[in-house]
Backbone as ProteinMPNN parsed JSONL, in Angstrom:
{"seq_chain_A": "XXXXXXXXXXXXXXXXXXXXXXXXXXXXXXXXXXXXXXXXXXXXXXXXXXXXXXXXXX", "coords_chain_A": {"N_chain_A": [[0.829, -1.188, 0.0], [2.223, 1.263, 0.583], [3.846, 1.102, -1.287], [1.94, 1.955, -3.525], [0.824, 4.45, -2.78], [3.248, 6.225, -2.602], [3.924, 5.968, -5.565], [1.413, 7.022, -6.46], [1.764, 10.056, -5.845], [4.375, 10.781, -6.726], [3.486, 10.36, -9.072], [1.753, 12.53, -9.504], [3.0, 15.122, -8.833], [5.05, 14.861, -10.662], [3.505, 15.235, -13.126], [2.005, 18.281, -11.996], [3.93, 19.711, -12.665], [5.18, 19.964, -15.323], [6.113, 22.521, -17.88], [3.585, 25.012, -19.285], [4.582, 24.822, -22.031], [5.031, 22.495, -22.74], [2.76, 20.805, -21.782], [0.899, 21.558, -23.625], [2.284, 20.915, -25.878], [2.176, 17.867, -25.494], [-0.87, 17.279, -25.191], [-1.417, 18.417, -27.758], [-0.078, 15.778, -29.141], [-1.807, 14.438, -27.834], [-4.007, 14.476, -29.628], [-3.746, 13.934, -31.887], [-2.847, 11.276, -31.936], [-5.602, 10.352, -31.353], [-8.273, 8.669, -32.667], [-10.618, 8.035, -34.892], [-14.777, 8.519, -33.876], [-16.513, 6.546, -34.599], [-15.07, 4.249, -35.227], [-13.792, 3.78, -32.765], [-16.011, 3.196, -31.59], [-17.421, 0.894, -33.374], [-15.825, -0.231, -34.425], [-13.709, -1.225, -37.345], [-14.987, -1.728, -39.706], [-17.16, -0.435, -40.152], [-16.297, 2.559, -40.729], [-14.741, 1.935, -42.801], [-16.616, 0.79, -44.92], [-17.777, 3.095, -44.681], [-16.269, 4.749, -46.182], [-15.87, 4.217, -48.544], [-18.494, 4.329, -49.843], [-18.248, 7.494, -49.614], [-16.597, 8.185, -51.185], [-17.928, 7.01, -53.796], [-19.67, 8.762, -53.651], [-19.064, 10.961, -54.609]], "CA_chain_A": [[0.0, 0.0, 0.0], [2.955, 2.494, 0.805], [4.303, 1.902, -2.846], [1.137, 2.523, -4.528], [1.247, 5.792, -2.675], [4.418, 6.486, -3.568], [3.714, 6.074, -7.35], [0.488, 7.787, -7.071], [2.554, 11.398, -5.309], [5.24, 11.131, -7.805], [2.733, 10.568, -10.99], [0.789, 14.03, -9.399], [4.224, 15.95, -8.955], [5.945, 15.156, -11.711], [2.184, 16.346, -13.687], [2.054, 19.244, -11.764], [5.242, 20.282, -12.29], [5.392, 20.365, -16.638], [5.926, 23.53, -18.084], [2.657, 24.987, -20.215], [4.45, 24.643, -23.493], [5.507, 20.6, -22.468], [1.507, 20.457, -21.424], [0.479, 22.015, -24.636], [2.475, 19.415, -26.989], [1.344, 16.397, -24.79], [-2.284, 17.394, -25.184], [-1.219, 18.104, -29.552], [0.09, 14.431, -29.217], [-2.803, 13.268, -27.805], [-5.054, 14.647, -30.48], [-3.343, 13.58, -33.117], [-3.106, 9.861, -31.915], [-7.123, 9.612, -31.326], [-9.213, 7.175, -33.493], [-12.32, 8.408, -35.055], [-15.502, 8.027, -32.875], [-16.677, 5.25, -35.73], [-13.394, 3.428, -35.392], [-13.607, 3.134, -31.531], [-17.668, 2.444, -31.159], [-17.556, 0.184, -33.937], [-14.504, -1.109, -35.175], [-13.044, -0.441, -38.713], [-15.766, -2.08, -41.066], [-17.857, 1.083, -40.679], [-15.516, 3.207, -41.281], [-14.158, 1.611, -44.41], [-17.956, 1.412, -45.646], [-18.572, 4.599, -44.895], [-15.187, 5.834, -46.913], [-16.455, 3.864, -49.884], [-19.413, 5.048, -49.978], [-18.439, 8.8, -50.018], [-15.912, 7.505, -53.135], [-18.678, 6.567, -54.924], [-20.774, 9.579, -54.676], [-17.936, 11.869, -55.298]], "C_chain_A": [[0.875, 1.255, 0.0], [3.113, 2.511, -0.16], [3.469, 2.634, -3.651], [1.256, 4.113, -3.882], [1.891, 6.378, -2.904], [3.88, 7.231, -5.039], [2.671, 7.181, -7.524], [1.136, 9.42, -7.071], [3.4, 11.256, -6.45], [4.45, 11.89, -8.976], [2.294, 12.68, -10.699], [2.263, 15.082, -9.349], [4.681, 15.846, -10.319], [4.519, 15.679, -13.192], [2.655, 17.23, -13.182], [3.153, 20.02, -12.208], [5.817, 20.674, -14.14], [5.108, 21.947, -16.819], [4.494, 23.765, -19.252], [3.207, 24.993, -21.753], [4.703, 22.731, -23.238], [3.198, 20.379, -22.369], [0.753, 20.948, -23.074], [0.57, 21.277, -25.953], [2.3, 18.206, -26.636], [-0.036, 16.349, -25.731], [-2.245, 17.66, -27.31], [-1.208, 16.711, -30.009], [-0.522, 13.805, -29.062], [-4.182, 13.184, -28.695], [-4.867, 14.164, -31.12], [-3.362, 11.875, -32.855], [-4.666, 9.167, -31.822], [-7.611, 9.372, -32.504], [-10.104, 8.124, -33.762], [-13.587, 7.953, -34.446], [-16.195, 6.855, -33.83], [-15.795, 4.258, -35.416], [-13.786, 2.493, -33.864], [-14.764, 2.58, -31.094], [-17.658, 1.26, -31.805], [-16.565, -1.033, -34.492], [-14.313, -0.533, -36.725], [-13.665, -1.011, -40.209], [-16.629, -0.778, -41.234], [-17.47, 1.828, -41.312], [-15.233, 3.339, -42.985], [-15.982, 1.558, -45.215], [-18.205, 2.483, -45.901], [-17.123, 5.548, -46.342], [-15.444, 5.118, -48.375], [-17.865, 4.079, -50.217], [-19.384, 6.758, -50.188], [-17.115, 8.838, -51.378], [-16.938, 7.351, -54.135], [-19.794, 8.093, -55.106], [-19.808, 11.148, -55.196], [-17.44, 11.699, -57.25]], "O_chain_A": [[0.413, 2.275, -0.51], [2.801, 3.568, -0.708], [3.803, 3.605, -4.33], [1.816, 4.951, -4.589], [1.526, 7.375, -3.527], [3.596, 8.369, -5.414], [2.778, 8.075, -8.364], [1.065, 10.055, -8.124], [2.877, 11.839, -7.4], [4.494, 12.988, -9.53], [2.49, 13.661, -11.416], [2.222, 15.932, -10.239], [4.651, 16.832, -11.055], [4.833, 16.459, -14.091], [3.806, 17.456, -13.554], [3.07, 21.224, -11.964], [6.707, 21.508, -14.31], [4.24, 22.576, -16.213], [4.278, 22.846, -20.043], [2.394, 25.15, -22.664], [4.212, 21.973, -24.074], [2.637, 19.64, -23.178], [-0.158, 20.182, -23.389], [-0.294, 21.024, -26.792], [2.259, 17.362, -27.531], [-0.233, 15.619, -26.703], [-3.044, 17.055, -28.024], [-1.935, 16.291, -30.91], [-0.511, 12.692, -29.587], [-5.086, 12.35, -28.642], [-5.845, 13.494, -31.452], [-3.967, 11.221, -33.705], [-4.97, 8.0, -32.071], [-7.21, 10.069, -33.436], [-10.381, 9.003, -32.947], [-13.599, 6.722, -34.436], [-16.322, 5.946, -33.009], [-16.33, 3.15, -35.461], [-13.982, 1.287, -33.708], [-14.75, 1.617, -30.328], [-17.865, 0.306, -31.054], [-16.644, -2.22, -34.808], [-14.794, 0.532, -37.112], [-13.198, -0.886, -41.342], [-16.752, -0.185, -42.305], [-17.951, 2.059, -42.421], [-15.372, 4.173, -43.879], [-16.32, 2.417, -46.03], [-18.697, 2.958, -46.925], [-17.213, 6.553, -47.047], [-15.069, 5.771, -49.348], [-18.074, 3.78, -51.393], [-20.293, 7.319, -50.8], [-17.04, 9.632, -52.315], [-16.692, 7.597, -55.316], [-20.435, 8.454, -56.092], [-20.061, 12.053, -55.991], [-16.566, 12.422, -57.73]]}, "name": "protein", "num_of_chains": 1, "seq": "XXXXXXXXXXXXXXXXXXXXXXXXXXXXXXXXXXXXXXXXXXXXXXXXXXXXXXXXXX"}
Protein backbone atom coordinates (compact mmCIF):
# COMPACT_ATOMS: atom_id res chain seq x y z
CA UNK A 1 0.00 0.00 0.00
CA UNK A 2 2.95 2.49 0.81
CA UNK A 3 4.30 1.90 -2.85
CA UNK A 4 1.14 2.52 -4.53
CA UNK A 5 1.25 5.79 -2.67
CA UNK A 6 4.42 6.49 -3.57
CA UNK A 7 3.71 6.07 -7.35
CA UNK A 8 0.49 7.79 -7.07
CA UNK A 9 2.55 11.40 -5.31
CA UNK A 10 5.24 11.13 -7.80
CA UNK A 11 2.73 10.57 -10.99
CA UNK A 12 0.79 14.03 -9.40
CA UNK A 13 4.22 15.95 -8.95
CA UNK A 14 5.94 15.16 -11.71
CA UNK A 15 2.18 16.35 -13.69
CA UNK A 16 2.05 19.24 -11.76
CA UNK A 17 5.24 20.28 -12.29
CA UNK A 18 5.39 20.37 -16.64
CA UNK A 19 5.93 23.53 -18.08
CA UNK A 20 2.66 24.99 -20.22
CA UNK A 21 4.45 24.64 -23.49
CA UNK A 22 5.51 20.60 -22.47
CA UNK A 23 1.51 20.46 -21.42
CA UNK A 24 0.48 22.01 -24.64
CA UNK A 25 2.48 19.41 -26.99
CA UNK A 26 1.34 16.40 -24.79
CA UNK A 27 -2.28 17.39 -25.18
CA UNK A 28 -1.22 18.10 -29.55
CA UNK A 29 0.09 14.43 -29.22
CA UNK A 30 -2.80 13.27 -27.81
CA UNK A 31 -5.05 14.65 -30.48
CA UNK A 32 -3.34 13.58 -33.12
CA UNK A 33 -3.11 9.86 -31.91
CA UNK A 34 -7.12 9.61 -31.33
CA UNK A 35 -9.21 7.17 -33.49
CA UNK A 36 -12.32 8.41 -35.06
CA UNK A 37 -15.50 8.03 -32.87
CA UNK A 38 -16.68 5.25 -35.73
CA UNK A 39 -13.39 3.43 -35.39
CA UNK A 40 -13.61 3.13 -31.53
CA UNK A 41 -17.67 2.44 -31.16
CA UNK A 42 -17.56 0.18 -33.94
CA UNK A 43 -14.50 -1.11 -35.17
CA UNK A 44 -13.04 -0.44 -38.71
CA UNK A 45 -15.77 -2.08 -41.07
CA UNK A 46 -17.86 1.08 -40.68
CA UNK A 47 -15.52 3.21 -41.28
CA UNK A 48 -14.16 1.61 -44.41
CA UNK A 49 -17.96 1.41 -45.65
CA UNK A 50 -18.57 4.60 -44.89
CA UNK A 51 -15.19 5.83 -46.91
CA UNK A 52 -16.46 3.86 -49.88
CA UNK A 53 -19.41 5.05 -49.98
CA UNK A 54 -18.44 8.80 -50.02
CA UNK A 55 -15.91 7.51 -53.13
CA UNK A 56 -18.68 6.57 -54.92
CA UNK A 57 -20.77 9.58 -54.68
CA UNK A 58 -17.94 11.87 -55.30
Amino acid sequence: MNTYFKFVIEAIVKRMSRSPEEKQMLKQQKAERKQPVLVSLFGMVPFSLGLMFKKRRK
